[in-house]
VOBA-1610 file (N, C-alpha, C; in pm, whole numbers, padded with zeros to 5 digits, always signed):
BEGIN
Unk-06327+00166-06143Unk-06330+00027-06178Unk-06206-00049-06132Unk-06083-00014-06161Unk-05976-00091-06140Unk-05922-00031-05993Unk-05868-00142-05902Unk-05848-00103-05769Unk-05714-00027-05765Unk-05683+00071-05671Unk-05564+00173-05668Unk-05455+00099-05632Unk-05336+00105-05688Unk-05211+00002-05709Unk-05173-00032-05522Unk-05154+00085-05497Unk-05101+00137-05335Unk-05200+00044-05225Unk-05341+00044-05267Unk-05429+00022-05190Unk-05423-00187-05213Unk-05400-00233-05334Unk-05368-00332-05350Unk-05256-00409-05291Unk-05127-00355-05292Unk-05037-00413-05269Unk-05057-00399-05078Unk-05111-00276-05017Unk-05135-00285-04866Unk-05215-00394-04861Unk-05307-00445-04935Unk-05391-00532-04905Unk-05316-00689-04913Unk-05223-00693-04977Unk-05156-00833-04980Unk-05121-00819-04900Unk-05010-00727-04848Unk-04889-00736-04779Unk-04976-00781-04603Unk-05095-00684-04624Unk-05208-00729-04433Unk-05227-00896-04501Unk-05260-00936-04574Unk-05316-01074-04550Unk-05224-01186-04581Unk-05077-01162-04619Unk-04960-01200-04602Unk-04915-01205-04444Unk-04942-01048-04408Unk-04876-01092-04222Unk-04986-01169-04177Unk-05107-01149-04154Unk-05191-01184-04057Unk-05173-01390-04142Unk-05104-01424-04245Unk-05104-01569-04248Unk-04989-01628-04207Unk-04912-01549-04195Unk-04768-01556-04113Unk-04783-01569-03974Unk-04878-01498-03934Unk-04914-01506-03773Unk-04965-01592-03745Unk-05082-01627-03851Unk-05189-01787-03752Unk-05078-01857-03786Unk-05013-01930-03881Unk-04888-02007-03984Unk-04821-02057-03771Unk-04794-01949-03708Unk-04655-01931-03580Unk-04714-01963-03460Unk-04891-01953-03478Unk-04987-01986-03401Unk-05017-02138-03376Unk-05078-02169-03474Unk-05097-02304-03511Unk-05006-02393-03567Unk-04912-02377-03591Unk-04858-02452-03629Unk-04763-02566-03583Unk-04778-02746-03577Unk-04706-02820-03499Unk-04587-02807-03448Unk-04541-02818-03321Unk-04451-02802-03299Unk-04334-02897-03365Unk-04210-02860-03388Unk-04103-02891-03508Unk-04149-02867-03646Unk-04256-02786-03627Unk-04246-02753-03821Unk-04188-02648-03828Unk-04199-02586-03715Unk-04129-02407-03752Unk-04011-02412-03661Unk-03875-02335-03732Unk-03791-02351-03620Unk-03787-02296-03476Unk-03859-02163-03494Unk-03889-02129-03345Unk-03949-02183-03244Unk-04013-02327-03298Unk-04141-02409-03178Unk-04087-02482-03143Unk-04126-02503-03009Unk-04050-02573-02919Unk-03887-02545-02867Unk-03820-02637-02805Unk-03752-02609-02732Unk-03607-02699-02744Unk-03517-02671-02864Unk-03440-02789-02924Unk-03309-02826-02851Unk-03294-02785-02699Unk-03207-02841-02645Unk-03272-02945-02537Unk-03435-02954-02550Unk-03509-03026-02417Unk-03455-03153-02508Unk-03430-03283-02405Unk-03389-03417-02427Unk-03568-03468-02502Unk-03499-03590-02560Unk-03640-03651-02669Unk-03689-03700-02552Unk-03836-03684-02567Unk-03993-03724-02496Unk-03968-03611-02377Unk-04094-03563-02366Unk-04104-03503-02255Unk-04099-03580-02120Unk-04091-03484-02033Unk-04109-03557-01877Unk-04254-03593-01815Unk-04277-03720-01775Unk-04405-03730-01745Unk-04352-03672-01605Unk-04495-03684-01484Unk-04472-03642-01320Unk-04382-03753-01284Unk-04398-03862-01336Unk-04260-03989-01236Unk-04144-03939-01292Unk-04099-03867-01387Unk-03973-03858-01438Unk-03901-03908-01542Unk-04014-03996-01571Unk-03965-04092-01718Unk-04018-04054-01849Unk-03932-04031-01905Unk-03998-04023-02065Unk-04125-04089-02111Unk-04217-04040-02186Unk-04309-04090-02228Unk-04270-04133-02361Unk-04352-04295-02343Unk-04256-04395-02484Unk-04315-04302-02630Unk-04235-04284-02723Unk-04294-04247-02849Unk-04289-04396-02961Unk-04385-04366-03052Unk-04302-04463-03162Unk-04316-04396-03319Unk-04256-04449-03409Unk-04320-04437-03548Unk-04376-04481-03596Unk-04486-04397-03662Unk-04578-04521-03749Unk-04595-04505-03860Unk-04503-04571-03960Unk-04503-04600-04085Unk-04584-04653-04168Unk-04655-04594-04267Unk-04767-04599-04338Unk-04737-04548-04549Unk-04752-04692-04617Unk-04721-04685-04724Unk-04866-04673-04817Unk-04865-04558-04869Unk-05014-04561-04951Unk-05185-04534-04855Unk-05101-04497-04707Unk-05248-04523-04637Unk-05254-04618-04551Unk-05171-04706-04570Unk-05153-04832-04478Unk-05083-04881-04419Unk-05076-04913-04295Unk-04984-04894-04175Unk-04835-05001-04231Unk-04721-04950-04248Unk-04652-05044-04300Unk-04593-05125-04121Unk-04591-05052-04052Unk-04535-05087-03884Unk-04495-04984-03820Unk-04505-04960-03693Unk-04498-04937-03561Unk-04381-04984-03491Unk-04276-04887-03505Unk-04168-04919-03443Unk-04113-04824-03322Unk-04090-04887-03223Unk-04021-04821-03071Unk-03958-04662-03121Unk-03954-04591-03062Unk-03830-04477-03002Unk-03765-04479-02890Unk-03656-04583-02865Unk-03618-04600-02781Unk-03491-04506-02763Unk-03469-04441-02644Unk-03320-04360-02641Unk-03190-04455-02578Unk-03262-04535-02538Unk-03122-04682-02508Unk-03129-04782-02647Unk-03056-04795-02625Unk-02986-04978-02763Unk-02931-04857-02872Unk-02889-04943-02950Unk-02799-04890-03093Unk-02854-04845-03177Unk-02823-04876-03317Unk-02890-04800-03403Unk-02934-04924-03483Unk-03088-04928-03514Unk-03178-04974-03609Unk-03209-04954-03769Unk-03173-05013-03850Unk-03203-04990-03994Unk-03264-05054-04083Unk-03416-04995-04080Unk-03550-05054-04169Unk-03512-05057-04313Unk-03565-05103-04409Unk-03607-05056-04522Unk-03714-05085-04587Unk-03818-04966-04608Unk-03934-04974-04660Unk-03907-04980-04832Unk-03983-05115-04894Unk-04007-05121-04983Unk-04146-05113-05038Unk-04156-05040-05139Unk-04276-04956-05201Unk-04272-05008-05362Unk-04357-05020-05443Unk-04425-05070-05545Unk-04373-04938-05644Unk-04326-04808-05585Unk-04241-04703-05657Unk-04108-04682-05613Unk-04068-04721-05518Unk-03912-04686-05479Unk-03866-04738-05321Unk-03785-04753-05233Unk-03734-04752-05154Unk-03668-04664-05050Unk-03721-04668-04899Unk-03636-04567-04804Unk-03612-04622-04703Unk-03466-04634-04657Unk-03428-04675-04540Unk-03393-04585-04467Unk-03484-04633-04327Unk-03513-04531-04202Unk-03417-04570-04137Unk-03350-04509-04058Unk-03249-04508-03935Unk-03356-04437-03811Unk-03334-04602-03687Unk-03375-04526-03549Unk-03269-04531-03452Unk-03239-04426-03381Unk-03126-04398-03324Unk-03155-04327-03231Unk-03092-04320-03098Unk-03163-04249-02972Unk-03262-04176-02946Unk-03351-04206-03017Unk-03531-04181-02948Unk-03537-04072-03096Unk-03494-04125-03202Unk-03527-04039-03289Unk-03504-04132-03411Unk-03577-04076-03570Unk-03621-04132-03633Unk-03564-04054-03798Unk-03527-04122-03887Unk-03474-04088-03984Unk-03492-04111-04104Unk-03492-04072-04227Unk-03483-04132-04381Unk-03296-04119-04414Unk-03235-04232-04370Unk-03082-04208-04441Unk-03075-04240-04585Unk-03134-04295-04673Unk-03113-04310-04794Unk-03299-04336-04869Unk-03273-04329-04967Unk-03398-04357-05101Unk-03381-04318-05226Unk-03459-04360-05311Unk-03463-04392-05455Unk-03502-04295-05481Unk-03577-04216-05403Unk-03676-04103-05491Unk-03598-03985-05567Unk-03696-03945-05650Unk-03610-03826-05733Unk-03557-03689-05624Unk-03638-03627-05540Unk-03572-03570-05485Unk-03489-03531-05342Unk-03537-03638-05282Unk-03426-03671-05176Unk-03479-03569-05038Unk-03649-03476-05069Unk-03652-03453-04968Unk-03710-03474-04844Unk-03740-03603-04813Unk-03768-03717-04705Unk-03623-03756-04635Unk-03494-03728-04705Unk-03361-03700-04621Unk-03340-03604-04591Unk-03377-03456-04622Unk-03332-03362-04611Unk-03401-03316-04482Unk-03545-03372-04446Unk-03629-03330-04339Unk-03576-03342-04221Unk-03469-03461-04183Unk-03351-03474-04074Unk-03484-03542-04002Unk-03376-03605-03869Unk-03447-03707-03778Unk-03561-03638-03706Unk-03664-03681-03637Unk-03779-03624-03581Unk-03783-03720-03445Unk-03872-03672-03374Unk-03899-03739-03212Unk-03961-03718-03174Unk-04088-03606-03182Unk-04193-03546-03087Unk-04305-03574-03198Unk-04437-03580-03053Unk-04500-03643-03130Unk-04581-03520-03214Unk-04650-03602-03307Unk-04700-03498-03471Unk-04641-03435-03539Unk-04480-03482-03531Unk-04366-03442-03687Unk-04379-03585-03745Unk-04392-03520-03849Unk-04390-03587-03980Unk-04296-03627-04107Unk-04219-03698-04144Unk-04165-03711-04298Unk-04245-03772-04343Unk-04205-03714-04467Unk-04309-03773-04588Unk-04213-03745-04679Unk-04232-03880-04800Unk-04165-03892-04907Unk-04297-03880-05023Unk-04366-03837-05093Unk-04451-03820-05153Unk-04422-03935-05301Unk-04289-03917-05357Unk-04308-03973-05495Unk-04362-04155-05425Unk-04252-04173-05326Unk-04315-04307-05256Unk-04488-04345-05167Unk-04550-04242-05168Unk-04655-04221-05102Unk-04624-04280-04902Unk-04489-04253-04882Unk-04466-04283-04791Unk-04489-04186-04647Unk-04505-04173-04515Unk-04489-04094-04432Unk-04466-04210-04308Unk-04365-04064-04228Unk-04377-04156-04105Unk-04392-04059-03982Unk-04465-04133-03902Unk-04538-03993-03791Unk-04506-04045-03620Unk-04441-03958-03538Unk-04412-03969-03432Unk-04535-03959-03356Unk-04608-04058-03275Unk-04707-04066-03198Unk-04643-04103-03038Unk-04737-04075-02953Unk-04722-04136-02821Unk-04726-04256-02807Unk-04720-04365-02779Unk-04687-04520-02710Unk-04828-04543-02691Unk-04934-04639-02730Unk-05061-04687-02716Unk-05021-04762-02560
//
């Protein structure tokens, strides 16, 4: 009736690796530290040689709050999204994208650090906030 202790714990430990494996498989590049390639410069190279434009698209509750450049020329840019639960001001800074400060209780929408490629994500959850690196329409 009851399964053999030995035979149990082999059985986690196989369906523990084999979710570790698809997890390294599938998974977006910049979610795992091994993906991708963190000394290549932000945007890849198209065939002319020029970066392909990225931007962010900031979305509060579901709804697009704006669409802002990733530009790796000009200075540094500082949004602040205000939310109906709290506040986060984004820093954009050479083709990359940031949460430098917010209200939220735990602060980890700063901790996620700047992003640039496209399909990384921050997300601040208590704010229902995210912001997602796409390609240039």
């Amino acid at each position: 009736m009851f399964l053999n202790r030995r035979k149990s714990k082999g059985a986690a430990i196989a369906v523990l690796t084999l979710g570790l494996a698809a997890l390294a498989l599938f998974a977006p590049r910049g979610f795992l530290p091994w993906r991708g390639d963190a000394s290549s410069p932000v945007g890849e190279r198209e065939a002319g040689g020029e970066a392909s434009p990225r931007v962010a698209v900031v979305t509060v509750d579901g709804v697009v709050w704006g669409t802002l450049p990733l530009s790796r020329e000009g200075g540094r840019e500082v949004f602040t999204v205000e939310t109906p639960r709290g506040w986060n001001r984004l820093v954009l800074q050479g083709g990359t994208v940031a949460v430098e400060d917010a209200n939220c209780p735990t602060h980890i929408c700063q901790k996620q650090g700047p992003i640039s490629h496209p399909g990384e994500i921050i997300a601040c959850l208590p704010h229902k906030l995210l912001i997602e690196v796409r390609e240039a329409p």
